[in-house]
C-alpha positions as CSV (number, residue, x, y, z in Angstrom):
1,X,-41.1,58.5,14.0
2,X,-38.7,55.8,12.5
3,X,-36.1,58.0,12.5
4,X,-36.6,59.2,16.5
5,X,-36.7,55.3,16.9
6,X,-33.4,54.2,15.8
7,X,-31.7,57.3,17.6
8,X,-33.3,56.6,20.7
9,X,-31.8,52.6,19.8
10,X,-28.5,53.8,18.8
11,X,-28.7,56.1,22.3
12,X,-29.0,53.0,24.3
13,X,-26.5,51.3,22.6
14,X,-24.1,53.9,23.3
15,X,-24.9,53.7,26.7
16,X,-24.5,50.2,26.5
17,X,-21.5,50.4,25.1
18,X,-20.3,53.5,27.0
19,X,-19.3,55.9,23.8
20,X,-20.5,59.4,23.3
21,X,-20.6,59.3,19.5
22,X,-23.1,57.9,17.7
23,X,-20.9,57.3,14.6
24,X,-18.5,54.9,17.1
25,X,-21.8,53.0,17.9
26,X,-22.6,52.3,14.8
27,X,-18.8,50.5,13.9
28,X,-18.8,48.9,17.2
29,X,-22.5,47.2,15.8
30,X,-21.2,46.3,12.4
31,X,-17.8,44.8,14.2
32,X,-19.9,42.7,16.3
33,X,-22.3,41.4,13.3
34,X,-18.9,40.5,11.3
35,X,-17.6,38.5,14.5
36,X,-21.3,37.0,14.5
37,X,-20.8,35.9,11.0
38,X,-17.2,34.8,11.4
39,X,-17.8,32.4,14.1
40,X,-20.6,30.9,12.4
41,X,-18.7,30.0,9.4
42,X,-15.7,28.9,11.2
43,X,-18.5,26.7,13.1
44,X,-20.2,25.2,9.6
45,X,-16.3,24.7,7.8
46,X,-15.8,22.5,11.2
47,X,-19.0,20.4,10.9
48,X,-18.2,19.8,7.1
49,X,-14.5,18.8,8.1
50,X,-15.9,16.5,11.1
51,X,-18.1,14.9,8.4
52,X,-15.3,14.7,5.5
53,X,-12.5,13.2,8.5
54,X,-15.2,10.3,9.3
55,X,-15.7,9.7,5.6
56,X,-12.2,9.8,4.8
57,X,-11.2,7.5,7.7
58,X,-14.1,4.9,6.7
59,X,-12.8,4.9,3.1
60,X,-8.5,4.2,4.7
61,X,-10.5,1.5,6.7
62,X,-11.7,-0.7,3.9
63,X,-8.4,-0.2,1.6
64,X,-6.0,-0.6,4.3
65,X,-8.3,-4.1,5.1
66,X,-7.9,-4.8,1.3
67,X,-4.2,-3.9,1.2
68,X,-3.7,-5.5,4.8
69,X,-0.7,-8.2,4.6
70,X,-1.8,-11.8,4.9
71,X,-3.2,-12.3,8.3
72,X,-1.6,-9.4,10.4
73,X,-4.9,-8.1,11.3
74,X,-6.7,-11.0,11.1
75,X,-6.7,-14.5,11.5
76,X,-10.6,-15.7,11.4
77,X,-11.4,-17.9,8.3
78,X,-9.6,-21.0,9.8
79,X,-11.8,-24.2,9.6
80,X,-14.5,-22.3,7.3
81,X,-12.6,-23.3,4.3
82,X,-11.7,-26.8,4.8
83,X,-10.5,-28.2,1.6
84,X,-11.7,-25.9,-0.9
85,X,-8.1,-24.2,-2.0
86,X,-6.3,-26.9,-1.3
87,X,-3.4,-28.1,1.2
88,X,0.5,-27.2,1.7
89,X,2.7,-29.3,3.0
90,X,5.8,-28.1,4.9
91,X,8.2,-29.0,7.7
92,X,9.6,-27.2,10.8
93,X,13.0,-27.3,12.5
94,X,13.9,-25.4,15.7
95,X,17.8,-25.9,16.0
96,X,17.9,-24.9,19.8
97,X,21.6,-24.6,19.6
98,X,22.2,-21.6,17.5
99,X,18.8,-20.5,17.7
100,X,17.4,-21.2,14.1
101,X,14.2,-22.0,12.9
102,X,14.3,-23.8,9.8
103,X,10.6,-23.9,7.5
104,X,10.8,-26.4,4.8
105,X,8.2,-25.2,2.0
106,X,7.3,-28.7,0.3
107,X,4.7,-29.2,-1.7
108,X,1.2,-28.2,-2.1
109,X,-2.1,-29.5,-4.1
110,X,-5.1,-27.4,-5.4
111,X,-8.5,-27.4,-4.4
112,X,-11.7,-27.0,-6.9
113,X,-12.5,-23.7,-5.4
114,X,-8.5,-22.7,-6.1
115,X,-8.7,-19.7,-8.2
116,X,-5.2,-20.9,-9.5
117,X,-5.2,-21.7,-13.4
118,X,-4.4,-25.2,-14.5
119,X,-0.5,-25.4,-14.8
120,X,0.4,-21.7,-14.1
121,X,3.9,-20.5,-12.4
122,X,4.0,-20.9,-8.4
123,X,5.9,-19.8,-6.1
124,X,5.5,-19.3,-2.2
125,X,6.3,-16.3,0.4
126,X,7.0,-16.9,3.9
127,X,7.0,-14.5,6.8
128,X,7.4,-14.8,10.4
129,X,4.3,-12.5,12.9
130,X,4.8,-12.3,16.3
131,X,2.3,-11.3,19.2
132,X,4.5,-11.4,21.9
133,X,2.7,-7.7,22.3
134,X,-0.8,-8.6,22.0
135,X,-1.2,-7.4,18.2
136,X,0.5,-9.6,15.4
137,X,3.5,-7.9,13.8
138,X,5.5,-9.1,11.2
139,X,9.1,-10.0,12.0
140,X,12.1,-9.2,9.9
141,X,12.0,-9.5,5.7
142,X,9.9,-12.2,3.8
143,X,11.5,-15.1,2.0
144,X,10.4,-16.1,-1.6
145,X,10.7,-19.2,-2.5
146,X,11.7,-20.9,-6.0
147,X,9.5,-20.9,-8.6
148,X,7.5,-24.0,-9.9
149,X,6.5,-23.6,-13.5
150,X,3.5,-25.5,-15.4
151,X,3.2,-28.3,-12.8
152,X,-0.4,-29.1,-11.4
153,X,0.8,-30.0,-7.6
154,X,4.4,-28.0,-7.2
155,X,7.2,-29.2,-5.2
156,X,9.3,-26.8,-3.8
157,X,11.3,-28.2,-0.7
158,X,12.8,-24.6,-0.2
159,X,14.4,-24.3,3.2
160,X,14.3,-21.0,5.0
161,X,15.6,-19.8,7.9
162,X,14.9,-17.6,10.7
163,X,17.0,-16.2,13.8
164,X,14.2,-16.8,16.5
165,X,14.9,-17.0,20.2
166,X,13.8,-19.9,22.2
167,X,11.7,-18.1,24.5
168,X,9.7,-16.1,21.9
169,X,8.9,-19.2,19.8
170,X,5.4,-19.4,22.0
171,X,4.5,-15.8,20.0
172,X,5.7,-17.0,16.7
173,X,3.4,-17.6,13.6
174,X,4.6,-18.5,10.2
175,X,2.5,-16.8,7.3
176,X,2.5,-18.5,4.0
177,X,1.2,-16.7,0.6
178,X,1.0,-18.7,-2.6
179,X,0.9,-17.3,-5.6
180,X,0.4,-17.5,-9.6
181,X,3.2,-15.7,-11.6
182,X,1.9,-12.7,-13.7
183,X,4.7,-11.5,-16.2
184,X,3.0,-8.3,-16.9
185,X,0.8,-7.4,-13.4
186,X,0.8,-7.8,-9.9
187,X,1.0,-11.4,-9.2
188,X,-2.2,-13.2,-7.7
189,X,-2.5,-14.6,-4.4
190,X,-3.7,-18.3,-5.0
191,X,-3.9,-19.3,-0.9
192,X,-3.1,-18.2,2.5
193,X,-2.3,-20.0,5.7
194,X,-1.3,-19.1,9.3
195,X,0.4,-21.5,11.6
196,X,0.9,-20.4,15.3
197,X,3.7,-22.4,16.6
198,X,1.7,-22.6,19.9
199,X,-0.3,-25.4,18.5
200,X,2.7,-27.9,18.6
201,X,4.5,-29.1,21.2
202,X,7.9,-27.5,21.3
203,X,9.2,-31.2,22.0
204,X,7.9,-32.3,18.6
205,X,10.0,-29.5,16.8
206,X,12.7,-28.9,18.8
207,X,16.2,-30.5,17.5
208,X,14.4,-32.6,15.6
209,X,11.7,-32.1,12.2
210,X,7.8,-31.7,12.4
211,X,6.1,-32.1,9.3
212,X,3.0,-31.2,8.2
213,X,-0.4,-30.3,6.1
214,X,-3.0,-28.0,6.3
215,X,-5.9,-26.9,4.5
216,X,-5.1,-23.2,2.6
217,X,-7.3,-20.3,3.0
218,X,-8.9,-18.3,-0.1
219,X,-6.0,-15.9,-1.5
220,X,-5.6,-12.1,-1.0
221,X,-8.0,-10.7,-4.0
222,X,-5.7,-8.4,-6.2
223,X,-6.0,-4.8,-5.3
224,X,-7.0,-2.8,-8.5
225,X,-6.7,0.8,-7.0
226,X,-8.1,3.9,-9.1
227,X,-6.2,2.4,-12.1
228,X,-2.9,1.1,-13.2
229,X,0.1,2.4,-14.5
230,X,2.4,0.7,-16.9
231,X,5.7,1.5,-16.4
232,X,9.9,0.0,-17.5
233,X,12.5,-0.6,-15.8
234,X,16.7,-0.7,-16.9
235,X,19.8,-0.8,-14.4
236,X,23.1,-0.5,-16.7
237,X,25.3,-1.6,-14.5
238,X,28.4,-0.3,-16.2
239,X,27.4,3.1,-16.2
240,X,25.4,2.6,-12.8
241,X,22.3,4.7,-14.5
242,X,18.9,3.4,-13.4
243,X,16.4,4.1,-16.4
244,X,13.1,4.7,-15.9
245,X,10.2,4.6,-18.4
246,X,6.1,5.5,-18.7
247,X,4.6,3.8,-20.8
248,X,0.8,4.7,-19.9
249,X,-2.0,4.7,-17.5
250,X,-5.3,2.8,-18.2
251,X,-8.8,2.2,-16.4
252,X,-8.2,5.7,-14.4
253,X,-11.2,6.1,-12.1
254,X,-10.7,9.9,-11.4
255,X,-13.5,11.5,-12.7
256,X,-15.4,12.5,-9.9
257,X,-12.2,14.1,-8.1
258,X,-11.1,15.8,-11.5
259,X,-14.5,17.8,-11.5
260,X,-14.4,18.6,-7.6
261,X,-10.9,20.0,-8.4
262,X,-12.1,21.7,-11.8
263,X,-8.7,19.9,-13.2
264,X,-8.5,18.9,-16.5
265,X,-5.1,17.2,-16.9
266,X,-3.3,14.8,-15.2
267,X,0.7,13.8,-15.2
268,X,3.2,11.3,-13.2
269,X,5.7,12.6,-10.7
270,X,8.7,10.1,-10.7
271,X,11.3,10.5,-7.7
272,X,14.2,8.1,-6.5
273,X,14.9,7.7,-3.0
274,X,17.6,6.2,-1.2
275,X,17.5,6.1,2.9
276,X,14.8,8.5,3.0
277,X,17.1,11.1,0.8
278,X,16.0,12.1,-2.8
279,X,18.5,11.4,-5.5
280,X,16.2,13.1,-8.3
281,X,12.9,13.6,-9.2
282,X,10.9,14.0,-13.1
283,X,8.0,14.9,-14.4
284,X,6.0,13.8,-17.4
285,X,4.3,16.0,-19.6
286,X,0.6,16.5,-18.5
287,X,-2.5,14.8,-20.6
288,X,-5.9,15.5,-21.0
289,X,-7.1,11.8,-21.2
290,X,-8.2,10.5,-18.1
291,X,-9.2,7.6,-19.0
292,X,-6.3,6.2,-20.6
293,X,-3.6,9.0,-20.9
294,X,-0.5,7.6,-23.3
295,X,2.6,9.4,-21.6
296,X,5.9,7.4,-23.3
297,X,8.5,9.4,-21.7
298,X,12.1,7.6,-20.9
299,X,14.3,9.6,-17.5
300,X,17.6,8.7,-16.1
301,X,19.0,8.5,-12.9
302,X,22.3,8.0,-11.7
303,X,22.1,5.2,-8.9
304,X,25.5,3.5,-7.2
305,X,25.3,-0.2,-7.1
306,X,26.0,-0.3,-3.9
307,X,22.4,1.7,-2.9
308,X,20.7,-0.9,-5.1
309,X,19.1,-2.3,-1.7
310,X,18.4,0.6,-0.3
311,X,16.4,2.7,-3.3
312,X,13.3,3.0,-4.6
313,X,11.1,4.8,-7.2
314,X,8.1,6.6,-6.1
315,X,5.7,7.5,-8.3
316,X,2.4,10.0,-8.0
317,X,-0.2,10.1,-10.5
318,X,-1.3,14.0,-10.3
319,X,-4.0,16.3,-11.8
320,X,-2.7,19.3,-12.9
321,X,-4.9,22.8,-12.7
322,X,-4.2,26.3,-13.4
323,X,-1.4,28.0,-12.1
324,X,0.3,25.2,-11.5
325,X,-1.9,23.8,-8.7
326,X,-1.1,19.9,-8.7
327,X,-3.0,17.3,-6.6
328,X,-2.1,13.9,-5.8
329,X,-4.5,11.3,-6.7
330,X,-2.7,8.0,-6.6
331,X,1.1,6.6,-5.9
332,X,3.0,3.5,-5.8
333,X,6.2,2.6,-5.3
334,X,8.9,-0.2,-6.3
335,X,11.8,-1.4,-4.5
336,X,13.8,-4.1,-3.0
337,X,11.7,-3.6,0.5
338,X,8.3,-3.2,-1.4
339,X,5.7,-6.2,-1.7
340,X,7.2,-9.1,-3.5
341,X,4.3,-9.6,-5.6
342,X,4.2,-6.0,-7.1
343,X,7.1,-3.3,-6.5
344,X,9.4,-5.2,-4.9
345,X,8.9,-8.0,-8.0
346,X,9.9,-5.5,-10.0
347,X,12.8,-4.3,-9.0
348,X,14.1,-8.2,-8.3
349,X,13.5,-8.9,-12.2
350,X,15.0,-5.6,-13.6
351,X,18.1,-6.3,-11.4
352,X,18.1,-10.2,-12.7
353,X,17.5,-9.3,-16.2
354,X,19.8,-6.1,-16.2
355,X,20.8,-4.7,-19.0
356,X,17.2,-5.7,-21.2
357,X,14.3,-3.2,-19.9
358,X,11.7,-5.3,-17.7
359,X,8.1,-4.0,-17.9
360,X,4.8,-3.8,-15.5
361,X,1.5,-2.6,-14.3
362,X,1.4,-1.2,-11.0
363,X,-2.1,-0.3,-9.4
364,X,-2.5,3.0,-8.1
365,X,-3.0,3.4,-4.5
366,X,-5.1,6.4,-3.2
367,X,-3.9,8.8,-1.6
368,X,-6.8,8.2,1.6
369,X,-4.4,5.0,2.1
């Protein structure tokens, strides 16, 4: 009776389908259940990449907010932290003839609440933001001034200057950074302060100097990453060879994406960039610590002295699989246009102190950043 069941089915089908044969009803059914089954994976891989994209783009959220340069997202704190990391005294100068401003970094005192150690090394960054476009954007390179070694209440009175035209000065804000000098690491932000040059008068700056104080801001915490990597750096500038060595990796947090990969090894990818072009590229030998994998591997490249400001090393931290199969985990890079508390330090004291190697950690950014 079964049987007289399913051919009267399969009869209707073919009907339904209008075949003849039985045997083409029969593939036409088991083509339609695969297309069933097709879409509703395609469906579930979406939903799981939906959910993974929101994740992902949570996680770039709160790094890129940790990462963020001093106040170009966000300029809220003012008032809240009234005395507490201290005060910077400065001076501004808007020569209306040429169209220069001059900022005068003076002097500056430390708070109780100053995370700043008793007598370090100081030195200050300044930067120009405009919002002339509604969102503040940072204009042209940073200035770094001098540094003040061992003193309790620096004095700098380093004059910088900025090509900024009289009708955009209503925009402008001037972004200081202090920080403590690290010989070894990135250097740590000490206090922060924004100054809108909307809150003065332009009469009480123009052609003639405005000085003043304000209250500093809590500094940039250091950005720690999945882990650092301690790396050298050589110019010889007679042969015009940059050399290039890694040391070591320590405090790796990886373990989690190790396992979801099934990777067991990891290894840093070195490449050298000028204006966007690659000039060379190494790769050390891969380790099986990831905790602290030892690495001591030396490369050379050749680099002209006259791409010096233009180059930079890249560097990827990446776990290695069968096969071959790599996966970036982490990268960082150092330059002349990199952040002058970290890459761009870097690079400054290896070209200063060429031909004697100059060595550093570097925190490794993830790739989600």
């Amino acid at each position: 009776m079964s049987d007289s069941t399913g051919n009267r089915f399969l009869e209707q089908l073919s009907r339904a389908f209008h075949v003849e044969s039985t045997a083409v009803t029969v593939v036409i059914l088991i083509l339609i259940c695969l297309l069933c089954v097709s879409v509703t994976v395609v469906l579930v891989m979406l939903i799981i990449h939906c959910v993974k994209t929101q994740a992902t783009a949570k996680r770039r959220k709160g790094f890129r907010k940790r990462l963020a340069s001093v106040y170009l997202d966000d300029i809220s704190e003012r008032g809240k932290t009234r005395g507490k990391y201290g005060q910077l005294l400065f001076s501004i100068h808007y020569q209306s003839e040429d169209g220069k401003l001059i900022v005068v970094v003076m002097q500056a005192t430390f708070g109780e609440s100053s995370s700043v150690e008793a007598f370090s090394d100081t030195y200050v960054t300044v930067k120009l933001a405009s919002d002339k476009y509604g969102k503040l954007k940072q204009c042209g390179d940073p200035v770094r001034t001098d540094m003040q070694r061992k003193k309790e209440s620096p004095c700098w009175n380093y004059q910088c200057t900025f090509d900024v035209e009289k009708k955009d000065l209503k925009y402008t804000h001037i972004l200081f950074e202090l920080f403590s000098y690290d010989a070894v690491s990135q250097d740590k932000s000490i206090g922060r302060l924004a100054i809108p040059l909307n809150n003065f008068d332009l009469g009480d700056y123009i052609d003639k100097t405005l000085e003043h104080a304000e209250w500093l801001q809590a500094g940039e915490p250091k950005f720690n990453g999945i882990g650092q990597v301690y790396l050298g750096l050589s110019y010889q500038k007679t042969l015009e060879v940059l050399e290039c060595q890694v040391f070591e990796a320590r405090n790796l947090k990886i373990s989690e994406c190790m396992k979801a990969l099934k990777h067991k090894q990891v290894n840093v990818h070195v490449e050298l960039r000028c204006n966007q072009v690659s000039l060379g590229s190494f790769e050390t030998r891969p380790k099986s610590d990831l905790l602290t994998p030892y690495f001591n591997e030396r490369f050379n490249f050749k680099l002209n002295k006259d791409q010096l400001s233009d180059a930079k090393l890249t560097f990827q931290l990446q776990s290695c699989g069968k096969q071959g199969k790599k996966h970036i985990l982490g990268s960082f890079a150092v330059g002349s246009t990199m952040d002058m508390s970290g890459g761009g330090k870097h690079w400054t004291e290896m070209l200063e102190n060429s031909p004697r190697s100059q060595a550093m950690w570097h925190a490794l950014i993830p790739k989600e950043v």
